[in-house]
N, C-alpha and C positions, 0 to 999 in steps of 0.2 A: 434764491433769497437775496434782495438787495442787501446795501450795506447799512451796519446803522446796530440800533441797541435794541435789545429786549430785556426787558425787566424782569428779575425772578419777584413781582409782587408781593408782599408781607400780607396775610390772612389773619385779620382783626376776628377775635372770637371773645361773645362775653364772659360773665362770670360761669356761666353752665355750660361751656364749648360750643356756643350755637355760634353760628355765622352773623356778624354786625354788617348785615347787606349792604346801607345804605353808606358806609365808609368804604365798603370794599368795590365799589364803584368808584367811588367818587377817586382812589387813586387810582384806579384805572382807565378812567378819564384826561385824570391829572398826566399819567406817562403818555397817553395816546397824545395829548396837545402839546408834552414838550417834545414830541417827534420818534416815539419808540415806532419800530416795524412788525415788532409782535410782540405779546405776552406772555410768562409763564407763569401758570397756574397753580399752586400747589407745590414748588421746587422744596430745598432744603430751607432757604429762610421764610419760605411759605409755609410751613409746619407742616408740611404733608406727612411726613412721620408719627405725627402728635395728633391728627386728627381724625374724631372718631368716623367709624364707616358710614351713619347717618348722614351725616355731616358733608360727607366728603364728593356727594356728588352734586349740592346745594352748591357746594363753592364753585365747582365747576359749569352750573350754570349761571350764578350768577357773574363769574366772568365773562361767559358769551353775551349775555344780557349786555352788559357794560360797554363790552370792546365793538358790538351792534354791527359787525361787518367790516371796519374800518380795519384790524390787523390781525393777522392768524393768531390762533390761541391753540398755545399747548398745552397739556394740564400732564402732571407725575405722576404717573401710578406706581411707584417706586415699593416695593414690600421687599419681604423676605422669603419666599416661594411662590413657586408657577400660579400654586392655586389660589393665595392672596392677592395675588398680582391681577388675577382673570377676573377675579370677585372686583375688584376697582374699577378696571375696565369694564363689566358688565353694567356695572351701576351707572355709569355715564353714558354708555351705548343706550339703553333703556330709555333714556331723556331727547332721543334722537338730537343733539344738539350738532353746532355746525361746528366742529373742533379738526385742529388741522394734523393732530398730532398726540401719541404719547410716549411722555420720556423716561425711562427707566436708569438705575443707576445697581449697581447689581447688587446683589441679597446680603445685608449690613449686619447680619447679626452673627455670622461666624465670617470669615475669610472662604474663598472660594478658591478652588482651584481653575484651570486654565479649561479642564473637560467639565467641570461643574458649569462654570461661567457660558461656554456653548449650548450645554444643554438649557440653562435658564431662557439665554436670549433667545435659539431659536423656538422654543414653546411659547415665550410669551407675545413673539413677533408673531407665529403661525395663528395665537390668539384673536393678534389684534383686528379690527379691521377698518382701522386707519392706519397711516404711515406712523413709523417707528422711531425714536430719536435716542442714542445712546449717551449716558450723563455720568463721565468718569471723575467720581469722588473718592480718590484712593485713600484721602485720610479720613474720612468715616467709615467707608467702606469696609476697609480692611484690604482691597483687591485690586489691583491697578489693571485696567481695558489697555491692551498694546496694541500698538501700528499691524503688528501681523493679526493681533485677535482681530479687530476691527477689519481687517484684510478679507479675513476666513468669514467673517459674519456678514459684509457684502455677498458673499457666495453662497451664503447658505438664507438667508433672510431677504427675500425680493420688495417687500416694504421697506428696510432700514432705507434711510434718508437723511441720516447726519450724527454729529456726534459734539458735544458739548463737554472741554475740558481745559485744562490750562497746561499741557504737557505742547508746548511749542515744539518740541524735535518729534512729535507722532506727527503733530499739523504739517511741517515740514515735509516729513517722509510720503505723509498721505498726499501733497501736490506735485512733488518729485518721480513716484515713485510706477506714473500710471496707471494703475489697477485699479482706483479708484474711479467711479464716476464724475463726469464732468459735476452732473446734480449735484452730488453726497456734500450735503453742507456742514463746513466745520464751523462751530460757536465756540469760540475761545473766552474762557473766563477767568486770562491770568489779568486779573486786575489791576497788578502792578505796573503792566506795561503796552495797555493797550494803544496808545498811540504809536510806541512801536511796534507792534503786530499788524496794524492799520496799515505801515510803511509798507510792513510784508505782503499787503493784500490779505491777510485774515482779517476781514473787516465786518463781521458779524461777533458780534460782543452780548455778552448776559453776568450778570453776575447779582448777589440779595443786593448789595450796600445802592445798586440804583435805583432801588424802590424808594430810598427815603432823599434823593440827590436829584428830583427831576431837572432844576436849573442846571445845577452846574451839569449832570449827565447830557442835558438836550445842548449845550453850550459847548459842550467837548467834542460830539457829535458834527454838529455843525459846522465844528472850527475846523475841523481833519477833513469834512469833507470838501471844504475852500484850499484846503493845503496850508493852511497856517496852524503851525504844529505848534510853536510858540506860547500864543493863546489855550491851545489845545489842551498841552504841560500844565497850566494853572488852574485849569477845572480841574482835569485829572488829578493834581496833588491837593485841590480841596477834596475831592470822594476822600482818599487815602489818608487825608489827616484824619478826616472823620471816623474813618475804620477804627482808624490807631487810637482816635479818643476814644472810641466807646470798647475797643478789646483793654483797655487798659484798667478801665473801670468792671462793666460788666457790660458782658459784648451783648445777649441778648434786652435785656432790661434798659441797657440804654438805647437799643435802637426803638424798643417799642417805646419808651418813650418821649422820639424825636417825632415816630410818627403820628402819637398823638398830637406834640406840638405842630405838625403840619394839617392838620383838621381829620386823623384818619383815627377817630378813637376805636375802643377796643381794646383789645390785651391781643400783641402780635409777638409775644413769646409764649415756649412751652408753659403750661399750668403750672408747672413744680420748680419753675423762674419765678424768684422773691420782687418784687417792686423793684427799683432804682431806688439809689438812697436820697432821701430826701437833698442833703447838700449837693447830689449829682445835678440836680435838677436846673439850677440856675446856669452852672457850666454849660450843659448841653446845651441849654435856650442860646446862651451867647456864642458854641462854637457853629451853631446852625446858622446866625444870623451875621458871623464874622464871613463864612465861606458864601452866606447871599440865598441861603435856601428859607431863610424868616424874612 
């Protein structure tokens, strides 16, 4: 995988959880043209969690619809057991669509153990029959993926193909370390410091907050790949003030609606997420259009 960003895309659903197709395009157009390498379909800030099973294989084609050939598309089949996991996957194999990838993040509704965690991954890998991509979310999870788990799951899972997480001394170990394939792509999504990790050479990036950041994310991008890190820094700390405006308020609600203000209506938080407050409203429009994303 070259270098460059992938977007975990926000999933605009209306008032009755259908899928708002024709936004959920048009941002996926939007990151294709500011220079994303691929998309993620369905991640944590895609509601994949929240979204009903009807539903859930609609979003996954109209992503391929969208993204039309132009950059791989992953989609999350992320649950809580093998055999909700398979049902997800089934549902999107059914559609024969042309997806490059699915990403698991492991079973969030109790804490897992380390033989638990093996047992998940390799059923759902031995499931799959696309390539496999692991998504370490320890603090929703409850479960942290290590350097050696990850180790033990290259050898046991001949489809795994990479792994998506912001834990920099696993990324470390995993290109130090050997064992590793030259392929096995690491996605790093410590967002606080991606233009350092770029320095490192972990220079494949995902994270939600670049769904609603095309400017400044394709400008960041761009800047690192020229070697001017400088520039690079002040895109970077517009995403970040961004985060830090809308976690301060209400992290989901204000981000769904930034991406309204960006033409991508729909409701892209959970249903049981209250609106933004009305006084938030004028804030966000103006911290959107101070960092250049209005």
């Amino acid at each position: 995988m070259k270098a460059g960003f992938i977007p975990a895309v926000g999933t605009p659903l209306d008032t009755e959880g259908n899928l708002c197709v024709e936004s959920y395009k048009k941002q996926i157009d939007d990151q294709i043209q500011a220079g994303a390498i691929g998309i993620l379909s369905m991640g944590s800030m895609g509601q994949q969690a929240f979204i009903r099973g009807s539903v859930y294989p609609q979003v996954a084609r109209a992503a391929v619809e969208a993204a039309a050939g132009r950059v791989p598309v992953y989609v999350g089949a992320m649950d809580c057991s093998i055999g909700r996991a398979r049902e997800r996957m089934d549902s999107v194999e059914s559609l024969n669509l042309d997806i490059a990838g699915f990403v698991f993040t492991t079973p969030y509704y109790h804490s897992c153990s380390r033989d638990q965690m093996v047992n998940y991954f390799t059923a759902v890998g031995a499931a799959a029959r696309r390539p496999v991509l692991l998504y370490d979310l320890p603090g929703v999870t409850q479960s942290k993926i290590t350097c050696d788990l990850v180790l033990e799951l290259i050898r046991k899972i001949p489809n795994l193909t990479g792994i998506k997480s912001n834990d920099t001394h696993m990324f470390r170990r995993l290109k130090l370390c050997g064992e590793a394939p030259e392929s096995f792509t690491l996605i790093y999504s410590g967002l606080d410091i991606f233009d350092v990790a770029y320095k490192w050479g972990i220079d494949v990036s995902l994270d939600g907050m670049l769904g609603c950041t095309p400017m400044n994310t394709g400008k960041l991008f761009a800047s690192m790949k020229r070697g001017d890190f400088d520039r690079a820094a002040l895109y970077l700390n517009h995403i970040l003030e961004l985060r830090d405006f809308f976690a301060a308020r209400d992290l989901w609600a204000s981000y769904s609606a930034a991406m309204n203000m960006l033409g991508y209506e729909g409701n892209h938080a959970p249903d049981y997420v209250s609106p933004v407050q009305e006084q938030y409203i004028p804030e966000i429009r103006r911290e959107m259009e101070r960092i250049g994303e209005l």
